[in-house]
ChimeraX commands (.cxc) that place a marker at each C-alpha (Angstrom):
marker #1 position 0.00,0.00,0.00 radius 0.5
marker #1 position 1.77,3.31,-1.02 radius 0.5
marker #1 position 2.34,6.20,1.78 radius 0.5
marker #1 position -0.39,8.76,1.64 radius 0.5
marker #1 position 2.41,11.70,0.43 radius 0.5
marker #1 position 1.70,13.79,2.69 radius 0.5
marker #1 position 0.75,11.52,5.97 radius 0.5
marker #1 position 3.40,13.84,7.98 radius 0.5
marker #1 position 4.44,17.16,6.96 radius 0.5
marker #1 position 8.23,17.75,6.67 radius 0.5
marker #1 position 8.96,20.87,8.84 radius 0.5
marker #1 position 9.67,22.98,5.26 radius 0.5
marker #1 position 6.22,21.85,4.89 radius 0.5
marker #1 position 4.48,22.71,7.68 radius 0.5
marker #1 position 5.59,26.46,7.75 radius 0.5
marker #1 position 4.80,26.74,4.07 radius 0.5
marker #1 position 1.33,25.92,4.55 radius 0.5
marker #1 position 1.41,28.23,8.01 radius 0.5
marker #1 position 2.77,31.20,5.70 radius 0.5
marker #1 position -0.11,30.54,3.28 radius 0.5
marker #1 position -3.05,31.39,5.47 radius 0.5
marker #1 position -2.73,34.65,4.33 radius 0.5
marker #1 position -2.06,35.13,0.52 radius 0.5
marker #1 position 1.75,35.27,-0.37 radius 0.5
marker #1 position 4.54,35.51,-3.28 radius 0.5
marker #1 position 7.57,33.27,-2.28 radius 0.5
marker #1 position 9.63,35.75,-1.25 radius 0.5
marker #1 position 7.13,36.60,1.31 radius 0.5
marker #1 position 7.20,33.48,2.51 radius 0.5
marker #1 position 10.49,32.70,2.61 radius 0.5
marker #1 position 10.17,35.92,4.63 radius 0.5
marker #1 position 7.27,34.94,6.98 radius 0.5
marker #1 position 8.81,31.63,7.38 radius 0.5
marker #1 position 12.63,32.81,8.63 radius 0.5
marker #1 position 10.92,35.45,10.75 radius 0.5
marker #1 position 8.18,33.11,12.39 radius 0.5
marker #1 position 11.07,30.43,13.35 radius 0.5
marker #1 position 13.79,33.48,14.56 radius 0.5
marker #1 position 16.29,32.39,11.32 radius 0.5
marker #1 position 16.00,28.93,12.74 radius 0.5
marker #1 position 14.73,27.39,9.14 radius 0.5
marker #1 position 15.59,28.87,5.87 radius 0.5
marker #1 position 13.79,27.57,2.57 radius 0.5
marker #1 position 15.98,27.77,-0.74 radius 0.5
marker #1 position 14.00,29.12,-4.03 radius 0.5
marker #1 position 14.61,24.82,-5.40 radius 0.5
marker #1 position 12.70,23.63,-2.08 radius 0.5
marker #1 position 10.05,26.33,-2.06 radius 0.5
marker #1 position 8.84,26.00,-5.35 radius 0.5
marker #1 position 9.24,22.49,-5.70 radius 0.5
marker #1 position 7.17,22.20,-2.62 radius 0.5
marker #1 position 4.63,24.91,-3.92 radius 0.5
marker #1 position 4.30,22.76,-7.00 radius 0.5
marker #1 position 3.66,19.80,-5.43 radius 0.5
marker #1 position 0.94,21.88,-2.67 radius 0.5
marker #1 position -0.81,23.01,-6.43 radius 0.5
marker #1 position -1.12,19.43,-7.42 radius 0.5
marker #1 position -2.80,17.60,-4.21 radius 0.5
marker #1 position -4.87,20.99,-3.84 radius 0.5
marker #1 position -3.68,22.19,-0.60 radius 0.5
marker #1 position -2.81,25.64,-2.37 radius 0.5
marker #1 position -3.83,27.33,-4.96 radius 0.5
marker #1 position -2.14,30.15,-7.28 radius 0.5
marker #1 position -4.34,33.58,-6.60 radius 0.5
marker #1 position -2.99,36.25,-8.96 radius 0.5
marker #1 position 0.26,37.04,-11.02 radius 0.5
marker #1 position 1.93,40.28,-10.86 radius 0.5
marker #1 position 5.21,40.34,-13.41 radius 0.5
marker #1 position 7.26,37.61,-12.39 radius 0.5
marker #1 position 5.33,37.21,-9.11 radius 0.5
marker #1 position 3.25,34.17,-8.43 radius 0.5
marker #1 position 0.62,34.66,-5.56 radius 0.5
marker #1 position -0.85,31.65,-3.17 radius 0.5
marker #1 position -3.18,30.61,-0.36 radius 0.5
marker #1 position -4.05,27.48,1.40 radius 0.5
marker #1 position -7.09,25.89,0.31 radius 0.5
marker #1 position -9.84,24.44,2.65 radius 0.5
marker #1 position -8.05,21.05,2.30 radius 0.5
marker #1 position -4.77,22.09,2.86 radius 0.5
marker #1 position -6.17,24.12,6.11 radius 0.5
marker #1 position -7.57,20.44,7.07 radius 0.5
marker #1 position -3.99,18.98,6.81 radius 0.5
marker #1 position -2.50,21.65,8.23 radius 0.5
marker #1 position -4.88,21.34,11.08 radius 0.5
marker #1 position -4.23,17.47,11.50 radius 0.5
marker #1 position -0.29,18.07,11.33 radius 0.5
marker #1 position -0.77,20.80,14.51 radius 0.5
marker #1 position -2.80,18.33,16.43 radius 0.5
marker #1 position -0.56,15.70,15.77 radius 0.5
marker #1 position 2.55,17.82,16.80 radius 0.5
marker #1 position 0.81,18.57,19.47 radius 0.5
marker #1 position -0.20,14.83,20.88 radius 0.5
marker #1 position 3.58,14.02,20.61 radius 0.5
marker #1 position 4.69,16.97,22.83 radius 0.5
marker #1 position 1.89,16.16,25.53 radius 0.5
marker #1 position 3.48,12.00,25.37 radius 0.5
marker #1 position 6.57,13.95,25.73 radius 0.5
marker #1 position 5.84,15.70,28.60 radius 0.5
marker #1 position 3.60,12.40,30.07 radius 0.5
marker #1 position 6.63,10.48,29.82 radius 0.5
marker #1 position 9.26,13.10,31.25 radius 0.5
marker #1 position 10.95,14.85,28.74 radius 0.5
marker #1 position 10.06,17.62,30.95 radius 0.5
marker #1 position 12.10,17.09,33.39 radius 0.5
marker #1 position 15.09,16.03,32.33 radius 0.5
marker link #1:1,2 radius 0.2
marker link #1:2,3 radius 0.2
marker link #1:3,4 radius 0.2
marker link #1:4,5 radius 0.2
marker link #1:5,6 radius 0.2
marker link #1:6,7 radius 0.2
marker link #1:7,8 radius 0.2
marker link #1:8,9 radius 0.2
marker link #1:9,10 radius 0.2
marker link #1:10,11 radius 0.2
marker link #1:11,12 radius 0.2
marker link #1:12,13 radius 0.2
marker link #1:13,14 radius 0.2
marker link #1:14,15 radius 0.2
marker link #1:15,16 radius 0.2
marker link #1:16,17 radius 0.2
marker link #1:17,18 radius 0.2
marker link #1:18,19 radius 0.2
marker link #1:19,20 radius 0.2
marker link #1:20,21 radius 0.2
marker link #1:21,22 radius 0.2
marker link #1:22,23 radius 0.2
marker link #1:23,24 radius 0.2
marker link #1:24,25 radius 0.2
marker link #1:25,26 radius 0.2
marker link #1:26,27 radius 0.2
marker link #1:27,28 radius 0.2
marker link #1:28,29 radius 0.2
marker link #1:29,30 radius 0.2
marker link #1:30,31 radius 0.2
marker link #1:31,32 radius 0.2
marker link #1:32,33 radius 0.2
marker link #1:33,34 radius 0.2
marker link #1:34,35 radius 0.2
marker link #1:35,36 radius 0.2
marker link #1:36,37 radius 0.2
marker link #1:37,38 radius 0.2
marker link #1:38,39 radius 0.2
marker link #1:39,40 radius 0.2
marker link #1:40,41 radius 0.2
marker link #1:41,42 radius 0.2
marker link #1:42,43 radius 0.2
marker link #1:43,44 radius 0.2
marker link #1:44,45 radius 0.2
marker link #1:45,46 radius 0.2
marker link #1:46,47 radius 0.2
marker link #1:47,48 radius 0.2
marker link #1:48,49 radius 0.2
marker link #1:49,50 radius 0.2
marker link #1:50,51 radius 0.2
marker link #1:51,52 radius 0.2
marker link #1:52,53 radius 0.2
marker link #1:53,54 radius 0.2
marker link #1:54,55 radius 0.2
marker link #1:55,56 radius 0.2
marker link #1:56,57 radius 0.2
marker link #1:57,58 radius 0.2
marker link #1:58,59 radius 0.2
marker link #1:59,60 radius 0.2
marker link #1:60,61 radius 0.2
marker link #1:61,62 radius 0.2
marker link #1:62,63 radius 0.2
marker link #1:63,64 radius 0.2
marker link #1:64,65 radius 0.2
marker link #1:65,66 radius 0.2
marker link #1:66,67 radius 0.2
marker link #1:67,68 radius 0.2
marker link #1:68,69 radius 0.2
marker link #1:69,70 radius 0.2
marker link #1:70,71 radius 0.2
marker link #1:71,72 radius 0.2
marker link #1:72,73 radius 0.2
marker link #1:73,74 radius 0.2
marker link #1:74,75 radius 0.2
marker link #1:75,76 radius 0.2
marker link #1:76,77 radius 0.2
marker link #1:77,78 radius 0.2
marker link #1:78,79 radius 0.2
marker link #1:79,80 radius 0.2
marker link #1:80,81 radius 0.2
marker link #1:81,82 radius 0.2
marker link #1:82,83 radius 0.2
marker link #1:83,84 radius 0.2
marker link #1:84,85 radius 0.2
marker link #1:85,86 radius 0.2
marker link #1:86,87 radius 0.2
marker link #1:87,88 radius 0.2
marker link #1:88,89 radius 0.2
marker link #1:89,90 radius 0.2
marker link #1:90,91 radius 0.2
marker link #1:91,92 radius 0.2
marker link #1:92,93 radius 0.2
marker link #1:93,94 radius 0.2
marker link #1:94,95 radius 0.2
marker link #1:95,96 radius 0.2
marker link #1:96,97 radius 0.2
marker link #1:97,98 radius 0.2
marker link #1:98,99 radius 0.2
marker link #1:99,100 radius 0.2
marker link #1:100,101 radius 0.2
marker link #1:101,102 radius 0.2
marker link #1:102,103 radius 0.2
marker link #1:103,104 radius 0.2
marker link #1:104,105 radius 0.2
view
């Protein structure tokens, strides 16, 4: 049985689809993405439009408008669904985390 694709959501992912609540040109979210995570992640043009492309594809995100050489986007209702999932899954594995001591190490 093949791997739904996107069963988990890489981290480059995940802050993609974050960025894209709001309608966004990929500098903006390479922008919104370094600034949400202090620096911490940094997504190259290859990764961001490869991942963009493959968004498109499955529907999570669609293309809004074009200005010049400026491509618009913003999550669809299915991608906010996933996105949604991934967060309360994230979220489950911290509170196990915490359950089984992590926090006080």
């Amino acid at each position: 049985m093949p791997r739904d694709e996107f069963q988990s959501l890489t981290e480059q992912m995940y802050y993609i689809l974050l960025a894209l609540l709001m309608e966004r040109c990929g500098v903006e979210i390479v922008q919104k993405v370094s600034n949400q995570t202090d620096g911490r992640l940094v997504i190259g043009p290859g990764t961001l439009y490869a991942l963009l492309e493959r968004f498109q594809q499955c529907g999570m995100i669609r293309e809004t408008r074009v200005e010049g050489r400026r491509r618009y986007y913003k999550i669809t209702a299915s991608g906010r669904k996933r996105l949604q999932e991934e967060y309360q899954r994230l979220t489950r594995m911290a509170e196990d985390g915490k359950e089984g001591g992590l926090d006080e190490i």
